[in-house]
C-alpha positions in Angstrom: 0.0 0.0 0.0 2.9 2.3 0.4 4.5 2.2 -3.0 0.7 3.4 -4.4 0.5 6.2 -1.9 4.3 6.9 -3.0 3.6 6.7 -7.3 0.3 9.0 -6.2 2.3 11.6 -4.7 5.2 11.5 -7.0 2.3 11.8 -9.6 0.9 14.6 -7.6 4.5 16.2 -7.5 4.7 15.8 -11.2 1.8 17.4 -12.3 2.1 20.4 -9.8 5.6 20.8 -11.2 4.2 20.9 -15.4 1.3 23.0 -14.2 4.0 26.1 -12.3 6.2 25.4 -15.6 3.5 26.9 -18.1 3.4 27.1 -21.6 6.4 27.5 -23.6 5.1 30.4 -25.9 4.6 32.1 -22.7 8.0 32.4 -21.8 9.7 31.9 -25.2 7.5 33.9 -27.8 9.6 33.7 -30.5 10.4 29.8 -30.6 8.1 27.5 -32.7 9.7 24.4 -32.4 12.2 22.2 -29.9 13.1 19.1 -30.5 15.3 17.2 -28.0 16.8 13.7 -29.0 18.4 12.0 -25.9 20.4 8.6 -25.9 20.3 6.8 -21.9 22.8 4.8 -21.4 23.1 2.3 -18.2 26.3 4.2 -16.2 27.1 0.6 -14.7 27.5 -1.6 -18.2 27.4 1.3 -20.6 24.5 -0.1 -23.0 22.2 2.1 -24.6 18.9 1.8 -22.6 17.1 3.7 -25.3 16.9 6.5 -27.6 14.2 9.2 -27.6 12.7 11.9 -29.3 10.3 14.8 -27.7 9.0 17.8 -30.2 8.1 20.8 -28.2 5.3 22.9 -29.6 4.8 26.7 -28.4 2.0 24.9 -26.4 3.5 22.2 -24.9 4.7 22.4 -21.3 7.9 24.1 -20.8 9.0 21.2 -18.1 12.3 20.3 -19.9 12.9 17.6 -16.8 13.5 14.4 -18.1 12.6 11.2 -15.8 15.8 9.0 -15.3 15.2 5.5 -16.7 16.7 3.4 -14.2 14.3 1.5 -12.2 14.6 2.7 -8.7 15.6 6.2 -8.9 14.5 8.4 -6.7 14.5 11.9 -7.1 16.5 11.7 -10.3 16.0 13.1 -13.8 18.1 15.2 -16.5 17.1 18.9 -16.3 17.5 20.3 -19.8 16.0 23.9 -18.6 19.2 25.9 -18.1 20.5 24.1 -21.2 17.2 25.6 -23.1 17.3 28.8 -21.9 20.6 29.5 -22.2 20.2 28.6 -26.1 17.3 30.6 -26.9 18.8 33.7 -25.2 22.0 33.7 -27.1 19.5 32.9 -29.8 21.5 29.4 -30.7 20.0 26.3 -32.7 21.8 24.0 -31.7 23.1 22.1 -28.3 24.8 18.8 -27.3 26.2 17.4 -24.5 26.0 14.8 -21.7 24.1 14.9 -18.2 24.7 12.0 -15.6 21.5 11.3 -13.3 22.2 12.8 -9.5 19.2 10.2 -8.0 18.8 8.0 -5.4 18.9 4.7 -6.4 17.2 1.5 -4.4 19.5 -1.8 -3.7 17.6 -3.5 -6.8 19.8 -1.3 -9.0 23.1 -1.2 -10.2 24.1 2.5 -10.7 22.6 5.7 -12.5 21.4 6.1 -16.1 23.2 9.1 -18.2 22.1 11.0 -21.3 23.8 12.1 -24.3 21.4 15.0 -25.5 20.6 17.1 -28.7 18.6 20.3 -28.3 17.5 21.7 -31.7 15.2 25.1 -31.8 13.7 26.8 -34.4 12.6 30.3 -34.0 9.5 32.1 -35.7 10.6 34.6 -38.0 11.4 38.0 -37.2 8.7 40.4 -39.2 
């Protein structure tokens, strides 16, 4: 009974935390598209867990926190916010890099997941 009452409030948690993010056209106007393509890997045996692609839409959520992949991660996740910002205010197209989860995993686990990310944006065009 108290792993439902813990996916309910980490539910909770995660649709609080969408809802205080807002829309992305309300705080980046002149974007019209992002598309993030991130490659997990398994830090402990290095496999690629799997790939994934997210388009953001001027109104999608602008909650760039990724979930971390590994079964029994607490708390974990691959925050792609500063990594967004800072591209559209320097106006950029294009980002890549690596991220390596910071959670808390259970004993069932062996080690954190990591990311290798692409951030693409396409801005609206200026009149």
């Amino acid at each position: 009974m108290a792993h439902k009452q813990d996916y309910i409030k980490k539910m909770e948690l995660k649709k609080k935390r969408k809802v205080e993010a807002g829309i992305v056209s309300d705080h980046f106007p002149n974007v019209s598209n992002i598309t993030i393509h991130m490659t997990y890997f398994h830090e402990a045996e290095n496999p690629v867990l799997m790939e994934r692609t997210i388009n953001v839409f001027p109104t999608s959520t602008a909650d760039f926190n990724m979930e971390c992949m590994i079964r029994g991660c607490d708390n974990g996740g691959f925050d792609l916010t500063p990594v967004i910002t800072k591209l559209i205010k320097q106006r950029k197209k294009l980002a890549k890099g690596d991220m390596i989860c910071k959670g808390k995993t259970d004993t069932r686990s062996s080690g954190h997941a990591n990311i290798s990310y692409k951030v693409s944006i396409s801005y609206k065009k200026q009149r």
